[in-house]
LUMVODO-554482 format. One record per residue (C-alpha): residue in one letter; x negated, y, z negated; residue number from 1. Coordinates in Angstrom, 3 decimals. Example, Ala and Ser with C-alpha at 12.3 -4.5 7.8 and 13.67 -1.06 7.14 Angstrom:
<sites>
 r       c1       c2       c3   k
 A  -12.300   -4.500   -7.800   1
 S  -13.670   -1.060   -7.140   2
</sites>
This chain:
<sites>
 r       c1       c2       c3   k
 X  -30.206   70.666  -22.200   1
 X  -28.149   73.508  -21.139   2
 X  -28.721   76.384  -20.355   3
 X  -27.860   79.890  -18.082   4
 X  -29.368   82.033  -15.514   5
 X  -29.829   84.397  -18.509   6
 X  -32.853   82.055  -20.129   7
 X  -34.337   82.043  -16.392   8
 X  -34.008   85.852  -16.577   9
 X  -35.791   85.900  -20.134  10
 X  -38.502   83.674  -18.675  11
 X  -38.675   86.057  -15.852  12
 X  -39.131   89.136  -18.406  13
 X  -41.165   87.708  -20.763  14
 X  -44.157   86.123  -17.947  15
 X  -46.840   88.725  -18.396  16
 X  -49.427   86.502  -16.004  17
 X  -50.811   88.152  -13.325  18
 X  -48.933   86.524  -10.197  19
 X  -45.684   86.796  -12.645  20
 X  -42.798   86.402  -10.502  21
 X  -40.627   90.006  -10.999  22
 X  -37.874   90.838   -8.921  23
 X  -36.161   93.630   -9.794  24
 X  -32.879   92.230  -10.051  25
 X  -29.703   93.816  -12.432  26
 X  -27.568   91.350  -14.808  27
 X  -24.913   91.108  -12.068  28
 X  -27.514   90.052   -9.280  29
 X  -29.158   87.707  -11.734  30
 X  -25.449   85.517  -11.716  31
 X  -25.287   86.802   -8.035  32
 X  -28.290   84.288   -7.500  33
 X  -27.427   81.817  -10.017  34
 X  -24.485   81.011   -7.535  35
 X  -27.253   79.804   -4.914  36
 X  -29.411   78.201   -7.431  37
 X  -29.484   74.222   -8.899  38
 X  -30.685   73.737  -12.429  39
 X  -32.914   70.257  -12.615  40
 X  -34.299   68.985  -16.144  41
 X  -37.700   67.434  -15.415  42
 X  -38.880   64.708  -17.581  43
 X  -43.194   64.419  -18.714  44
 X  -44.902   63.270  -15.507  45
 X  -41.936   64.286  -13.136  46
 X  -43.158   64.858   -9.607  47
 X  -41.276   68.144   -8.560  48
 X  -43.268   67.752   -5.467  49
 X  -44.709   65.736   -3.798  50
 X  -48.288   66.852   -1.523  51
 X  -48.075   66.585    2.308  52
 X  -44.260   66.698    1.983  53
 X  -41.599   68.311    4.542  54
 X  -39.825   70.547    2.270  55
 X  -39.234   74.116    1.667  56
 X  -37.149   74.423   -1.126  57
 X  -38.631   77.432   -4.140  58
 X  -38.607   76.607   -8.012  59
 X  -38.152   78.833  -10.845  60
 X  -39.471   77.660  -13.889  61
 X  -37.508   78.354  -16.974  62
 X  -38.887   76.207  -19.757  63
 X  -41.831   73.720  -19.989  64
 X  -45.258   74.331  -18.274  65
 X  -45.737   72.174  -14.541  66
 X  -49.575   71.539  -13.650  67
 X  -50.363   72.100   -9.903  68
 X  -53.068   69.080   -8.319  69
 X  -54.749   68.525   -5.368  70
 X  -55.569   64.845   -4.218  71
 X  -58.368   64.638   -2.248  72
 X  -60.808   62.192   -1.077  73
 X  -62.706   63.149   -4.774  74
 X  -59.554   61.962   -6.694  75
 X  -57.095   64.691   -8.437  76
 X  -58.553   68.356   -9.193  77
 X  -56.349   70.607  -11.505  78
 X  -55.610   74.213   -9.752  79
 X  -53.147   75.742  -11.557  80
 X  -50.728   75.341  -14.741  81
 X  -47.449   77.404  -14.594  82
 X  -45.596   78.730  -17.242  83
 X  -41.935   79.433  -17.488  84
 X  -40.711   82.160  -15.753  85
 X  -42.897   81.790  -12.769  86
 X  -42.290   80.406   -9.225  87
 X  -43.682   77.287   -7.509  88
 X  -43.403   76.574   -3.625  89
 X  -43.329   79.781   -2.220  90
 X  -46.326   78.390    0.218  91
 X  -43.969   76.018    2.174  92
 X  -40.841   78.127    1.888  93
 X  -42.373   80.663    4.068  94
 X  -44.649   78.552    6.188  95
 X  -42.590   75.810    6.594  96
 X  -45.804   73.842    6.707  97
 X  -46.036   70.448    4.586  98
 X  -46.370   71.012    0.852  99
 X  -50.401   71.445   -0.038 100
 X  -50.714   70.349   -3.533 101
 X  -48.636   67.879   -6.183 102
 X  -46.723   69.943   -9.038 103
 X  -45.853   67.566  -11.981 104
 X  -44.140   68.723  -15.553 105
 X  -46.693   68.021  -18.204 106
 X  -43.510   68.387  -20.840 107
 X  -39.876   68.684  -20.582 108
 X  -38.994   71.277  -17.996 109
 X  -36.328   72.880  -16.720 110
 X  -36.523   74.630  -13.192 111
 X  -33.896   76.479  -10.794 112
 X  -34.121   75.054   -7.708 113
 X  -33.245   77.191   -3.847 114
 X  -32.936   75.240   -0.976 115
 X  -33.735   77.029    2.496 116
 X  -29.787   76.214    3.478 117
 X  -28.839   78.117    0.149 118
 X  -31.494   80.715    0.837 119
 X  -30.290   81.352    4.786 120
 X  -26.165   81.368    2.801 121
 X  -27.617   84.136    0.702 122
 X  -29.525   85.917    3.499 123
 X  -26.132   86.253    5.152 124
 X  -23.691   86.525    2.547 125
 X  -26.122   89.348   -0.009 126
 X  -29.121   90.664    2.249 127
 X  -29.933   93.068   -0.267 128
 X  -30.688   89.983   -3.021 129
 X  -32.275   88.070   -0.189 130
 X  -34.537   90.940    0.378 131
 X  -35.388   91.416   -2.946 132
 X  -36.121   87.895   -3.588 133
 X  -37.971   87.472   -0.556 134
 X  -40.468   91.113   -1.984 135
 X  -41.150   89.267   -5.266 136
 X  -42.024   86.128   -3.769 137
 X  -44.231   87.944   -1.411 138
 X  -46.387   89.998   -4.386 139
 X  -46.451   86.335   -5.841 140
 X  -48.397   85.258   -2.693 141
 X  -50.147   88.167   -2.109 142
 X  -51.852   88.165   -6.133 143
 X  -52.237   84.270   -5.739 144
 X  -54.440   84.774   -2.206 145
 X  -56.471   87.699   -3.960 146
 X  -57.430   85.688   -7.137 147
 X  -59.310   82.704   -6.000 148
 X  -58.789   80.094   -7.739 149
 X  -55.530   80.725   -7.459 150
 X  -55.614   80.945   -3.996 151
 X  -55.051   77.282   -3.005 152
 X  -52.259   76.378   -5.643 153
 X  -49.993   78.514   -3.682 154
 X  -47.764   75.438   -2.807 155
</sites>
């Protein structure tokens, strides 16, 4: 599957969900970011990540849906599905705290991935696209804490 920043940008526009993820970015910052971004394909079942684990690094999700889970001493509880265009791990990318929940593709997927390293390049090298980034990913936060049950799949 191939595919460009553009189809993450359509995703992007076309998420009308109340924590949407929507930077206000122009066709030339949209490549801008692509530069700092990784495309992964995720298989049915794939583990993007992986509860209690060390890692900060945000996902944009341009095709396929990925279910957000909880394991707990009551088995697995469902918080959250996300739909393309959103973001996923915004909760440990600012925190830098261990990841709080599983996120697994319950279809094909395809996500953009940003590492913190990439993220700290980009901070450096376009502060104005690191700012913006860092805006949208906080109104993402800020409507997840708000709306309860969304509150605790903030990952």
């Amino acid at each position: 599957m191939s595919s460009t920043i553009q189809d993450l940008c359509r995703a992007v526009a076309q998420n009308t969900s109340y924590d949407a993820f929507a930077p206000a970015l122009t066709p030339p910052q949209w490549e801008m970011l692509a530069s700092y971004l990784q495309a992964a394909d995720l298989a049915v079942g794939q583990v993007l990540i992986d509860q209690n684990a060390q890692d900060r690094t945000l996902f944009f999700i341009e095709s396929g849906a990925l279910s957000v889970h909880l394991i707990g001493d009551k088995g697995q509880m469902q918080l959250a599905i996300l739909n393309p265009g959103s973001v996923v791990g915004e909760g440990s990318f600012f925190s830098r705290l261990p990841r709080s929940a599983n996120v697994v593709a319950t279809g094909p997927a395809r996500v953009w991935r940003l590492t913190a390293t990439r993220f700290s390049e980009m901070s450096n090298r376009q502060p104005g696209l690191a700012l913006e980034l860092v805006l949208a990913l906080g109104a993402v936060i800020a409507k997840r804490m708000v709306n309860k049950p969304k509150r605790v799949a903030v990952t």
